[in-house]
C-alpha positions as CSV (number, residue, x, y, z in Angstrom):
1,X,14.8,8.5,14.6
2,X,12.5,10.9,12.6
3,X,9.5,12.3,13.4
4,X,7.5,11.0,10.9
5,X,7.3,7.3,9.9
6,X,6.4,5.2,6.5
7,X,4.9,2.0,6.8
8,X,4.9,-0.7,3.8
9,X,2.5,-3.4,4.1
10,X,3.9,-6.2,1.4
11,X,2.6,-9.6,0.5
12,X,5.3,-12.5,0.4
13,X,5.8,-13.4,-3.4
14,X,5.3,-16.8,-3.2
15,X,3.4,-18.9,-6.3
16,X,-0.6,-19.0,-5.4
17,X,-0.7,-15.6,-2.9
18,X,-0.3,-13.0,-4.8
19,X,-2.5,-10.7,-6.9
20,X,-5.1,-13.7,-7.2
21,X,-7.7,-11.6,-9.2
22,X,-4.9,-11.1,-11.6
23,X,-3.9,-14.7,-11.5
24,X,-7.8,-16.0,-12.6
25,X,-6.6,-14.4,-16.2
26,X,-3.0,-14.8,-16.5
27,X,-2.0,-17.7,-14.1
28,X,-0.3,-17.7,-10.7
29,X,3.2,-17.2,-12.7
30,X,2.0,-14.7,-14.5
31,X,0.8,-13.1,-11.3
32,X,3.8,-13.5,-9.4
33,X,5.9,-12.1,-12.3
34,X,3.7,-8.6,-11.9
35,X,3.9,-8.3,-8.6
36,X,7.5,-8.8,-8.3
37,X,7.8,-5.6,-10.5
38,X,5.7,-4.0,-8.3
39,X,7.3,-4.8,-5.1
40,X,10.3,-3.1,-7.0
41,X,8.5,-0.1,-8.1
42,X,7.3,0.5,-4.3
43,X,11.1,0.2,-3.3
44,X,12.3,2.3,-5.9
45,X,9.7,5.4,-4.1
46,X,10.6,4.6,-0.8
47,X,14.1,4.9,-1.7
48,X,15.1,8.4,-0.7
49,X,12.4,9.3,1.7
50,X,14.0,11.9,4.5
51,X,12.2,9.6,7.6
52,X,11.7,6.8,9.0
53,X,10.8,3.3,6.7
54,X,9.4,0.1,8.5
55,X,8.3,-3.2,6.3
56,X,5.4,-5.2,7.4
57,X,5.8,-8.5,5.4
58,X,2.5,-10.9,5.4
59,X,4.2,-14.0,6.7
60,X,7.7,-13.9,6.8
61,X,10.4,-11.3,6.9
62,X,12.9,-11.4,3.6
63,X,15.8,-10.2,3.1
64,X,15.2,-10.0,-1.4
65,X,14.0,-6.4,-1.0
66,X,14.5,-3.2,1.4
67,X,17.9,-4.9,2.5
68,X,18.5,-1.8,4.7
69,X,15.5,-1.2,6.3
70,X,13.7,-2.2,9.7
71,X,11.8,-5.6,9.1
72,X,8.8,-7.0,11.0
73,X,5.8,-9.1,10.3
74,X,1.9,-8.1,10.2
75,X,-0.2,-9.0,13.5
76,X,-3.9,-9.3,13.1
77,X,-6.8,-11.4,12.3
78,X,-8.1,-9.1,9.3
79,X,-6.4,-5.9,7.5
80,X,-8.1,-3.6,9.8
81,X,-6.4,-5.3,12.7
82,X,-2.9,-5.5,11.1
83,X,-2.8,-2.0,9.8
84,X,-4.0,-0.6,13.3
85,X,-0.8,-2.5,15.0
86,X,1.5,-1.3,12.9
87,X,0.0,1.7,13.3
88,X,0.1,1.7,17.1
89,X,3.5,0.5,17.1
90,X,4.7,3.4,15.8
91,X,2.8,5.8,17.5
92,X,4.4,4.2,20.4
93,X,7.5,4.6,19.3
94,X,7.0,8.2,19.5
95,X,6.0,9.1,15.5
96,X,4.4,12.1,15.0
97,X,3.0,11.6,11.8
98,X,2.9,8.0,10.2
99,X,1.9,7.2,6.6
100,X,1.1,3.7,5.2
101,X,1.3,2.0,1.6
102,X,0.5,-1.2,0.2
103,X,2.9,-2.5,-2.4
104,X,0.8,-3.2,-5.6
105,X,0.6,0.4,-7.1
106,X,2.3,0.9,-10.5
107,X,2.5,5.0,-10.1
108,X,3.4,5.1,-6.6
109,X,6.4,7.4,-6.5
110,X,8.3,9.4,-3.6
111,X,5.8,12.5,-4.5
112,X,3.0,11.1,-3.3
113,X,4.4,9.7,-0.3
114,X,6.1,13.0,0.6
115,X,2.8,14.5,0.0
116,X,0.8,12.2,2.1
117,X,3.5,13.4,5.0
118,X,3.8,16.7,4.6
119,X,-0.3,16.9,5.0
120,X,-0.2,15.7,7.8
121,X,1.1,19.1,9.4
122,X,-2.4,20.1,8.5
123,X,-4.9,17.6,8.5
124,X,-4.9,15.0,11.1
125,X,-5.5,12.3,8.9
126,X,-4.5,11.6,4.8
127,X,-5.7,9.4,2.2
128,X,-4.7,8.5,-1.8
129,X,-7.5,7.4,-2.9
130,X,-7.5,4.4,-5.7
131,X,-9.9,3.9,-8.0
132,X,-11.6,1.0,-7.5
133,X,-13.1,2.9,-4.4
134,X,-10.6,1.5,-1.7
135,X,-7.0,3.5,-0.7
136,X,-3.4,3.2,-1.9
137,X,-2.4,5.8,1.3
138,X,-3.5,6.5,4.9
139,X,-1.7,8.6,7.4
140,X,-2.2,9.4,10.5
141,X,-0.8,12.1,13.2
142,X,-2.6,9.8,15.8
143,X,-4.4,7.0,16.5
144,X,-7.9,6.4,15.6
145,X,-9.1,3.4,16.2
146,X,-12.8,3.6,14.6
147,X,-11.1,3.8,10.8
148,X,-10.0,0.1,11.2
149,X,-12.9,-1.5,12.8
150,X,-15.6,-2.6,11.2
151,X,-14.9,-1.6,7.4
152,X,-15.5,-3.1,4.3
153,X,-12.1,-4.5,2.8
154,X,-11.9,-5.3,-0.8
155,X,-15.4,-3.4,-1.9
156,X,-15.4,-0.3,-3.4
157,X,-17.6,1.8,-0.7
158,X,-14.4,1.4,1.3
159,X,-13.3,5.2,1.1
160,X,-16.3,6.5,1.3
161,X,-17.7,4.8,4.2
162,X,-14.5,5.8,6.4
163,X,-14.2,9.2,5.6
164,X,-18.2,9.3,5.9
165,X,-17.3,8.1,9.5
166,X,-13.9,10.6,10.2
167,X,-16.4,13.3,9.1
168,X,-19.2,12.5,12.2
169,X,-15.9,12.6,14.3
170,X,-14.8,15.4,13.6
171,X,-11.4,14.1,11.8
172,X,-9.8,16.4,9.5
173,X,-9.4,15.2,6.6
174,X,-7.1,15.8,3.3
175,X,-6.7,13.5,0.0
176,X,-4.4,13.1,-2.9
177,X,-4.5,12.2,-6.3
178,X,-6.6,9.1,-7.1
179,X,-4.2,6.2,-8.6
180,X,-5.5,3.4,-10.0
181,X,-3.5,0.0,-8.5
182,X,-4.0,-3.6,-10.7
183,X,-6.1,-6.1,-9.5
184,X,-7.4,-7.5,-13.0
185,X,-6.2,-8.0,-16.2
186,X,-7.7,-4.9,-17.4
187,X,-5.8,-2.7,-15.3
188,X,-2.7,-4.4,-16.2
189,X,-2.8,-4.0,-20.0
190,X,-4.5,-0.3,-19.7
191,X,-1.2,0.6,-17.5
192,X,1.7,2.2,-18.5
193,X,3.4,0.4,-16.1
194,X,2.9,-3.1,-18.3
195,X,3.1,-0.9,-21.2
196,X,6.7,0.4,-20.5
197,X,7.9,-3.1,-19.4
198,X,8.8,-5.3,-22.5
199,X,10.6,-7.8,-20.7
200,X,7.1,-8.1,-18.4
201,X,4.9,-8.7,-21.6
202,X,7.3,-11.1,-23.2
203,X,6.9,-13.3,-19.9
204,X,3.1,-12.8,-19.4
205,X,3.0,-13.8,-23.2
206,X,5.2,-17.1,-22.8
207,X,3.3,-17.8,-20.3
208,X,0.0,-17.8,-21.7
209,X,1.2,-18.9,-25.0
């Protein structure tokens, strides 16, 4: 055991559940087939992390990805709830620093995670903010409970409400560089990810055809 922990928050890829924005343009295959590649992206920067990894799957635990690595499922009526169990787990478990991703963002690389953990020797709490106003990161050198109660998931004052709250209790505070994760069509095509990924256009295109 490490003393500092990463958490991965991933959606089942089933047909229907995933990246439903996405899926209003280019279908539910079509947005099954992009997040696959991004569940792979998000393994690919976990990969060599020197700590701990622990995957929080939506539903059901597979065995398809992160073949290696500890396994459990998310607990909680809303994401607020889920992430602060996961989180609480692993304080428990005696963590020191703790540092949580989703698994839907194209530029997410080791960096960023490393990043997110090593400011944590200086700041009690981290973020990476996205651009649609939300997080891609949060981490944590202990528990507090007021940035997951109460929030508004999904809308784009999300950021800025909780670190308008970490700032009336007296939370440090340090961010990284804003990404920009796909939740429409127009992120998708604007990315490099999609860009770089001719064997991804060709299905979106047969698809759609």
């Amino acid at each position: 055991m490490t003393n500092a922990l990463v958490i991965v928050f991933v959606k089942n890829i089933t047909l229907g559940t995933v990246k439903t924005r996405l899926a209003k343009t280019i279908g539910d295959m079509g947005a099954f087939e992009v997040y696959s590649e991004l569940v792979k992206v998000t393994e690919k920067a976990t990969r060599n992390l020197n700590c701990d990894i622990k995957i929080y799957y939506s539903s059901s635990i597979t065995e398809s990805h992160w073949p290696n690595e500890n396994k459990t499922v998310q607990q909680g009526e809303d994401l607020g709830e889920k992430m602060y169990n996961a989180f609480n787990d692993g304080f428990k478990a005696g963590y020191k620093k703790i540092v949580l991703i989703g698994s839907d963002l194209p530029t997410i690389t080791s960096s960023y995670i490393k990043e997110g953990i090593n400011s944590l020797d200086d700041t009690e709490s981290v973020f990476g903010p996205a651009e649609d106003g939300g997080y891609y990161l949060i981490g944590l050198r202990s528990m507090v409970p007021e940035i997951f109660q109460n929030k508004p998931w999904s809308q784009n004052h999300l950021l800025k409400t909780t670190l308008h709250e970490l700032q009336k209790l007296n939370v440090s505070v340090s961010t990284l560089q804003t990404l920009n994760d796909i939740d429409t069509y127009e992120d998708l095509i604007a990315s490099d990810f999609y860009k770089s990924n001719v064997e991804l256009q060709e299905k979106i295109q047969q698809l759609n055809d």
